[in-house]
Structures are given as C-alpha cells and as structure tokens.
KEMIKE-40982 format. One record per residue (C-alpha): residue number from 1; residue in three letters; chain; x negated, y, z negated. Coordinates in pm, 1 decimal. Layout:
residues N
  pos  code  unit         u         v         w
  NUM   ALA     A         X         Y         Z
...
//
This chain:
residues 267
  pos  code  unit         u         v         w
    1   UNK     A   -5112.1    3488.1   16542.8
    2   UNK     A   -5309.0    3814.2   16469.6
    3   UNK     A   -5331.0    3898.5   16850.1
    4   UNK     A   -4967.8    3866.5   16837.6
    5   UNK     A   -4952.9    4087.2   16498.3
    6   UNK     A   -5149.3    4319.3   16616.9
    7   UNK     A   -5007.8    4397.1   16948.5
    8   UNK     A   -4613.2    4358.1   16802.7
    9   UNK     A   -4761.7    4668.3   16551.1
   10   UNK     A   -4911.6    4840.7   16801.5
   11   UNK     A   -4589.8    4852.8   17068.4
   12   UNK     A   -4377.0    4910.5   16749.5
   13   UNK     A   -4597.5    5220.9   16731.3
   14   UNK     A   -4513.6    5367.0   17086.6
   15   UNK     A   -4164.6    5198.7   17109.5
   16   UNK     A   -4010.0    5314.5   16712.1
   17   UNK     A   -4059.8    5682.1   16762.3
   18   UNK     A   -3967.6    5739.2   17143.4
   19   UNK     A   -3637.6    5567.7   17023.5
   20   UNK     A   -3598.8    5820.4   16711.8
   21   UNK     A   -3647.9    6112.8   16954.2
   22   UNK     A   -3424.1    6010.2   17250.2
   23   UNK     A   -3373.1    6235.1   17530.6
   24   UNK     A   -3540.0    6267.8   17820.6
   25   UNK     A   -3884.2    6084.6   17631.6
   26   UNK     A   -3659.1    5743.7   17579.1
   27   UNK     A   -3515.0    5763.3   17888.5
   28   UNK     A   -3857.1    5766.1   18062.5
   29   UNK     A   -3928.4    5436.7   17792.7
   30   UNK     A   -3672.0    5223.4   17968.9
   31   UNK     A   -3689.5    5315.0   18305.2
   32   UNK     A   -4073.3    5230.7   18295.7
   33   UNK     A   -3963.7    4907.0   18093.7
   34   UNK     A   -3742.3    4836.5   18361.9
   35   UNK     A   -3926.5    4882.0   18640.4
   36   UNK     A   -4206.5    4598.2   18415.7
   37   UNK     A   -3916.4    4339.0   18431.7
   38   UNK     A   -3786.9    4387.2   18743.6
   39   UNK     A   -4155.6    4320.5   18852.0
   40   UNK     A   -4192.6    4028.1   18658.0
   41   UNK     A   -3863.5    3877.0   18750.0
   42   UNK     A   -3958.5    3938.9   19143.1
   43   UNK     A   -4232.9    3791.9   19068.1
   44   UNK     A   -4117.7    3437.9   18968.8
   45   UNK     A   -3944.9    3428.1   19290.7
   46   UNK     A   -4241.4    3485.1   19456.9
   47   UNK     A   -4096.9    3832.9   19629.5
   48   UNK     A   -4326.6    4142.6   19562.5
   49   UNK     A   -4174.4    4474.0   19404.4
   50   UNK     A   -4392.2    4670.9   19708.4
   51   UNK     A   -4178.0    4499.0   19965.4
   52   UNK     A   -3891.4    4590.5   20151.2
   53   UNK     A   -3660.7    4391.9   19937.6
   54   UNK     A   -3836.9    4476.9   19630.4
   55   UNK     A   -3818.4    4833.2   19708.2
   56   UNK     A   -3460.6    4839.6   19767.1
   57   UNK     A   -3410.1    4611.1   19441.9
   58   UNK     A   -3630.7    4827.0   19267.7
   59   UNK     A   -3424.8    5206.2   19397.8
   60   UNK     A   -3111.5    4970.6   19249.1
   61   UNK     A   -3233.4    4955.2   18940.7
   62   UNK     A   -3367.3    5308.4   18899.8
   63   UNK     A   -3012.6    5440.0   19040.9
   64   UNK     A   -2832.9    5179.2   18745.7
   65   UNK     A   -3020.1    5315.5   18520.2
   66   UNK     A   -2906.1    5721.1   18520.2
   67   UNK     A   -2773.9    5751.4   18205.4
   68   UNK     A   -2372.6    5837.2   18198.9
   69   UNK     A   -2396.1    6225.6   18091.6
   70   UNK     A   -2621.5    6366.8   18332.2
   71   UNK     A   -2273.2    6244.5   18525.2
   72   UNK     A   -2174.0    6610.8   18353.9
   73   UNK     A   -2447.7    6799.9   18506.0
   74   UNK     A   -2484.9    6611.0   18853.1
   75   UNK     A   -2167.8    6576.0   19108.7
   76   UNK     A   -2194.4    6205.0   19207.2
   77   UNK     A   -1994.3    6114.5   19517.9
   78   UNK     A   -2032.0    5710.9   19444.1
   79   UNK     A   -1954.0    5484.5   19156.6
   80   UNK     A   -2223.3    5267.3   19094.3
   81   UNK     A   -2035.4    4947.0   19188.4
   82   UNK     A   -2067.0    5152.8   19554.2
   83   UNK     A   -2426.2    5176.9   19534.3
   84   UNK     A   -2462.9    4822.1   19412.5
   85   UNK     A   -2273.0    4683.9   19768.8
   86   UNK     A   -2469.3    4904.6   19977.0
   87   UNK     A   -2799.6    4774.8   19819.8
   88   UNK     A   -2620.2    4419.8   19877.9
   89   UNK     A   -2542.4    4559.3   20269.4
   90   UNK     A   -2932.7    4638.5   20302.4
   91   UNK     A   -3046.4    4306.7   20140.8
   92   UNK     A   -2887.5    4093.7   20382.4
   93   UNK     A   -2921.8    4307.7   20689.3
   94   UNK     A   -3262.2    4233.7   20609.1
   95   UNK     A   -3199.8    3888.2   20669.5
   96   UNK     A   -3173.9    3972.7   21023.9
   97   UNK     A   -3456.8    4177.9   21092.3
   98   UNK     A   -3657.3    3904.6   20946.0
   99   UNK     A   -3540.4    3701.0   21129.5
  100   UNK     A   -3434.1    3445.1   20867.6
  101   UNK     A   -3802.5    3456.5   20688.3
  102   UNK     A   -3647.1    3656.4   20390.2
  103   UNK     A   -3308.6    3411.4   20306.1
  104   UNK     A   -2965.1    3496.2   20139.0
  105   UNK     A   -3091.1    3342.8   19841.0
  106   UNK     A   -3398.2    3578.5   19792.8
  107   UNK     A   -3153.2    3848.9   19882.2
  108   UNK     A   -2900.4    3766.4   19613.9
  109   UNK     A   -3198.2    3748.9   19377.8
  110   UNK     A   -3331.9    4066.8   19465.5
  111   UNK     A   -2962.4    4208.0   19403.6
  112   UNK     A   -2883.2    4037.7   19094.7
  113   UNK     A   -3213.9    4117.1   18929.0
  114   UNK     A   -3158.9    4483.4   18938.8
  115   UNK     A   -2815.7    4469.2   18853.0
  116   UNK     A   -2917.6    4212.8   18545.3
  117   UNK     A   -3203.8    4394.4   18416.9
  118   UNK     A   -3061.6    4766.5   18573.0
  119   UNK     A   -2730.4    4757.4   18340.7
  120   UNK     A   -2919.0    4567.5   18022.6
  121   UNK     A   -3113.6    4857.0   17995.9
  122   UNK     A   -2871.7    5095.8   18110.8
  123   UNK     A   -2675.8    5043.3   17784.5
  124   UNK     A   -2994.0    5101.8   17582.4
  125   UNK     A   -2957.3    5426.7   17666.6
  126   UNK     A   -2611.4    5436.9   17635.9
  127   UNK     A   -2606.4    5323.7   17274.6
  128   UNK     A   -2874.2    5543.9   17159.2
  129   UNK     A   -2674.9    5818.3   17319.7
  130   UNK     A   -2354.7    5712.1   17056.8
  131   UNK     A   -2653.6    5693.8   16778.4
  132   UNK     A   -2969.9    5628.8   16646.5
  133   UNK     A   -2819.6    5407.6   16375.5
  134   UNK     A   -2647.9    5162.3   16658.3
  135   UNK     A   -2994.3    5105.1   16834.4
  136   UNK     A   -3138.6    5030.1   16521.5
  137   UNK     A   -2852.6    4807.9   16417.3
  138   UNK     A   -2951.9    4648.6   16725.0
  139   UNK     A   -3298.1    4584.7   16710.6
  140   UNK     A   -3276.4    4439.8   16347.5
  141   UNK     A   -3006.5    4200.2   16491.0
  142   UNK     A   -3201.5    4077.9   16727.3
  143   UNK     A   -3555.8    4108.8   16533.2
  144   UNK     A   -3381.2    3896.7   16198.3
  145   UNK     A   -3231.3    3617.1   16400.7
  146   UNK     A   -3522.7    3592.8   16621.4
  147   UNK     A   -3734.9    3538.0   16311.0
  148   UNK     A   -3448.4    3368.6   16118.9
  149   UNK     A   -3456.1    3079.3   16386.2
  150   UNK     A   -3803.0    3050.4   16430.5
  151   UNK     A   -3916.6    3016.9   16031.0
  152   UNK     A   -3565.5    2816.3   15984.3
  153   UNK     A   -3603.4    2589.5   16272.1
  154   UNK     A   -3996.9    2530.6   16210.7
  155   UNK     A   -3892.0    2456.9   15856.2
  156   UNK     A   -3564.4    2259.6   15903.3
  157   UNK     A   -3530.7    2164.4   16260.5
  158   UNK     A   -3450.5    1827.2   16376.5
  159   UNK     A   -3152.9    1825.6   16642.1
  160   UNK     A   -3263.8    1989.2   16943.6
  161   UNK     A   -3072.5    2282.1   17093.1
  162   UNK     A   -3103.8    2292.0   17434.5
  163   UNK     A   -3428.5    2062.1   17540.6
  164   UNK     A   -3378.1    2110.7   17882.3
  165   UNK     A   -3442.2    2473.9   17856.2
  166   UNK     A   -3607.9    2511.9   17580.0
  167   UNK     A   -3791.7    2247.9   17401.3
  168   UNK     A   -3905.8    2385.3   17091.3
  169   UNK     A   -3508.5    2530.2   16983.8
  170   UNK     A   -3306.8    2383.0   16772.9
  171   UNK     A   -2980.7    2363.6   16654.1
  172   UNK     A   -3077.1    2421.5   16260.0
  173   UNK     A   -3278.4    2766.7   16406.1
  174   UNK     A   -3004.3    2869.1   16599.7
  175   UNK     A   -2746.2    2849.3   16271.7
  176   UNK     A   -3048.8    2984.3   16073.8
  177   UNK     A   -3079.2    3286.3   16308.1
  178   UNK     A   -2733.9    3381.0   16258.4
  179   UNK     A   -2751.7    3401.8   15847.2
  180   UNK     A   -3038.6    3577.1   15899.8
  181   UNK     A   -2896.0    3849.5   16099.3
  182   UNK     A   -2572.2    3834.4   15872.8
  183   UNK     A   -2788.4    3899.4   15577.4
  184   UNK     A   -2968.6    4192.1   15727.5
  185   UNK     A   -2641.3    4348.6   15869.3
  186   UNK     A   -2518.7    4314.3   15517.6
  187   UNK     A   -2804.1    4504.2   15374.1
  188   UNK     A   -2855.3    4709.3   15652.6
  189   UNK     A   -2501.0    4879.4   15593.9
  190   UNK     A   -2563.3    4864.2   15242.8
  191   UNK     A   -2881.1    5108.7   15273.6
  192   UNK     A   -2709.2    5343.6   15552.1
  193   UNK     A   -2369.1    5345.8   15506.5
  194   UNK     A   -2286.8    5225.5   15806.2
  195   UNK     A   -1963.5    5366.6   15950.0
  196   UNK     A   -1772.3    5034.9   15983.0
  197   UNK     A   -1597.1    4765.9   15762.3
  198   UNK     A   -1809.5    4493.1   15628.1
  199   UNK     A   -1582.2    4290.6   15813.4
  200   UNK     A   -1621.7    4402.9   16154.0
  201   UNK     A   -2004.9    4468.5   16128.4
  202   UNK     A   -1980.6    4048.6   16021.3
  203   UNK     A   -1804.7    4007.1   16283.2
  204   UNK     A   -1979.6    4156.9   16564.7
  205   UNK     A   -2324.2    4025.0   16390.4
  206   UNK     A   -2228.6    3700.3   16403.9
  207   UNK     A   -2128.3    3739.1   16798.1
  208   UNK     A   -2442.2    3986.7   16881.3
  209   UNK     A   -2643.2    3722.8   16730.5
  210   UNK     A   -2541.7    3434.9   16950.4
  211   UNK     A   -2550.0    3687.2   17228.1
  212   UNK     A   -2891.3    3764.2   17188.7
  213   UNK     A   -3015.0    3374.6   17177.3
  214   UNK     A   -2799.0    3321.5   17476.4
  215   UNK     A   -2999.5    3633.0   17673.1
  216   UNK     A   -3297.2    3416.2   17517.0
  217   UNK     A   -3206.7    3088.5   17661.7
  218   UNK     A   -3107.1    3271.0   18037.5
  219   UNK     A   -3447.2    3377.4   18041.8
  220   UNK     A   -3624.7    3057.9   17929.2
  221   UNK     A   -3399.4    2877.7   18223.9
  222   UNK     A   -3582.5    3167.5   18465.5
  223   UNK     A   -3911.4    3060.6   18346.9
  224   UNK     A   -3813.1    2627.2   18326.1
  225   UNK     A   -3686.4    2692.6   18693.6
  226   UNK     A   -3950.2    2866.6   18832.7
  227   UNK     A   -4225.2    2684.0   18636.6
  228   UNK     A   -4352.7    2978.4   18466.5
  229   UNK     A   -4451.8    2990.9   18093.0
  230   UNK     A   -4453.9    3370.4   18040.7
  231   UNK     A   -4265.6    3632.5   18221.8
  232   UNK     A   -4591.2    3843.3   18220.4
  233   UNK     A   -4885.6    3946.2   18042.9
  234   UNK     A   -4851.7    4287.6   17929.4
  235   UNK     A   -4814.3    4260.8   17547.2
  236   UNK     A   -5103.0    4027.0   17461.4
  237   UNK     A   -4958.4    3712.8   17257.2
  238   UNK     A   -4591.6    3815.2   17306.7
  239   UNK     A   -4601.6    3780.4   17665.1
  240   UNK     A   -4404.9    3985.6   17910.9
  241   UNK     A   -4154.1    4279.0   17912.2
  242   UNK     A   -3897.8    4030.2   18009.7
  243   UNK     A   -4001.9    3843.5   17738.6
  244   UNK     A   -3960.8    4076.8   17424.1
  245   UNK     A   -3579.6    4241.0   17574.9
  246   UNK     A   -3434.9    3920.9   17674.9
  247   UNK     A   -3213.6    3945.0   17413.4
  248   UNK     A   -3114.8    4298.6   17432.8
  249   UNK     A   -3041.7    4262.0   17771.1
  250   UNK     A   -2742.4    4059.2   17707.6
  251   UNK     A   -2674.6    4234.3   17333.1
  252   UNK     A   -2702.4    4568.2   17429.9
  253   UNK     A   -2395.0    4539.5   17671.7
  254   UNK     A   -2183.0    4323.0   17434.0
  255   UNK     A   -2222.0    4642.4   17163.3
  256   UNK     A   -2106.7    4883.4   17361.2
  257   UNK     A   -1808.4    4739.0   17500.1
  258   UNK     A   -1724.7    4610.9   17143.9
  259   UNK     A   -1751.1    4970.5   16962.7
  260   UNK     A   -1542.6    5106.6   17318.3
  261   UNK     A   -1290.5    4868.0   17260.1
  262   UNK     A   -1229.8    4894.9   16872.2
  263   UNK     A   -1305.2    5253.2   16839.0
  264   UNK     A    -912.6    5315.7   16853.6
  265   UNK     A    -893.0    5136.0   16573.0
  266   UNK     A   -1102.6    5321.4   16366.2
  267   UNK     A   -1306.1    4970.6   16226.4
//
C-alpha cells in the first residue's frame, strides 16, 4: 500500500501540472502515454511495437492523436476515418507478404488497438482544449467512483459483479462507486461553479460513472483473455499505463460527445 501511495503521489506530481498548463507540454503527456499503452496492449498479443505491424499501429495512433485545431494551422487532405482504412489496407496486405505468419486476427488487433487507445486519448486533449475545469471534472469522476467501489465493495460486497472478468467486483462497489462520484460532482460544482444545472452534471455523473467501470471491466477482459495480471509495470503498485486510463479511455469520449450534443441547449 505505501509503494502504491507513493508512486500514485509521485505521477500526480508530473501528471496535475502538465494538465493545468496544456498546450503543446500536455499534448506531449498523452502522446507519450499513448504510445505506453499501445505497447502494453501489443504486448498481450504477443506482437512487438518495433515490428512492422506495430509500427504501422503505432504511426495510427500518433496520426489519431493530432489534436483538432492544429486542423486550423495545417491543410489536411484526409479525414482520419481515411487514414484509419489505409492503416487497415497495410495491416492485411501484410498478411500476404508474410505469408500467412502474421493472421487477420493480429491485424485487426493491431488496428483496433490504435484506434481504441488513439481516440481515448485523443479526446483528452480535446476536453482540456474546451477547459481545464472539464478534465478535472473528469478525473474526480473517475478517481471518486474508483475509490467509492473499492472501500464500498471491500466493506459491503457480497453479490459478485462480473466474476468472470473480474473476481474481486461487486455489485454493492459498483452502486457504491456511483454515489461516490454523485457526491463529489455535487460538491465539486458547489466549490467551482460549474457552468451546468445540477441536473445535468447528475445526470452525466451517473452515466460517466458507469462508463468509466465499463472501460474498467474491457480492460480486465484484455488481461482474463490473455492471461495477464497487469497491463505493465511502469507505475510501481498501480501497474501499467493501460491500467490507470482504462477508464478515461471510454469516459473521456462519452464527455465530449455529451457537452457537443447538449451545448444547444445551453444545460
């Protein structure tokens, strides 16, 4: 437990302030986080990141991950849906110059992995760019029901969640989460004035928080299914990169689209 203390204070330390100062500096922060999971997630498949496949995966993810307003500054010819079916295109033309070692299911793994971990962390970006205050909103989402349904469910837990995936949830953690996050929303807009009704910011707590343990659970079926207890070892007690932005993965996405689809309504 202090191992795991003492590194969660000591990547708060690095991670906290590149986020407050944004730019360029944050932007450097995910794309080196991305390139961690990507290399982790390869890795489970037993496909290396210096690889053919890997390298194409990994120029994916890098090319998903150019944030939208240097779209102002830089004429790009391609969406990125393009890009994504060309990388698709290479994958599986590499099938043939394998000569079958390097199979359509590797290649749709390479493909998907850079798309899955290339847009999570895309919209990182993209939501500090609306504000600091949504990224933080975020991360205490995510932090309160992660700790919400671990103290809950250690405390209260009986009725497994999801055994197959992942033994030690449970269905009392998993409501517990969700308060959790509700009551730190609550205070949370409370102390910053949030610029939203209590109602929506409920309501799009209540969804980021199931969001996020969902992002939790897809990367605990990763590990079941590829018989691997931690993504990596890179944050001593916490495990991998993968690991710690599971959740934001899948909740960073959800946000945006949710504040781009309500903004009209001015909630």
């Amino acid at each position: 437990m202090k191992q795991r203390i003492l590194t969660g204070v000591l990547a708060a330390a690095i991670f906290l302030p590149l986020v407050i100062l944004g730019e360029l500096p944050f932007t450097l922060l995910v794309y080196a986080m991305g390139v961690l999971a990507l290399f982790e997630l390869l890795r489970m498949k037993g496909m290396k990141l210096l690889s053919a496949p890997g390298i194409i995966s990994l120029l994916l993810l890098m090319i998903l991950l150019v944030p939208s307003q240097f779209g102002g500054t830089v004429d790009i010819a391609v969406t990125k849906g393009e890009i994504v079916f060309l990388a698709v295109m290479l994958l599986l033309s590499y099938t043939v110059f394998s000569k079958n070692s390097f199979s359509f299911d590797e290649a749709a793994f390479a493909a998907l992995a850079a798309i899955y971990i290339g847009f999570g962390f895309y919209y990182f970006i993209e939501i500090r760019s609306i504000g600091l205050s949504y990224v933080f909103f975020a991360i205490g989402v995510v932090w309160s029901t992660d700790s919400g349904a671990y103290f809950i469910g250690k405390a209260l837990g009986k009725r497994k969640l999801w055994p197959e995936i992942s033994p030690n949830k449970t269905i009392e953690g998993f409501w517990g989460g969700i308060l959790t996050a509700v009551v730190f929303s609550a205070v949370y807009q409370a102390a910053t004035g949030f610029p939203h009704s209590y109602l929506f910011v409920l309501l799009i707590t209540v969804l980021l928080s199931i969001v996020g343990q969902l992002g939790d659970l897809a990367e605990s079926a990763f590990k079941r299914h590829y018989h691997v207890k931690d993504s990596g070892r890179i944050l001593p007690g916490h495990g991998g990169m993968l690991d710690r932005f599971d959740s934001f993965l899948f909740v960073m996405p959800v946000l945006y689209f949710l504040l781009v689809l309500f903004q009209p309504f001015g909630l």
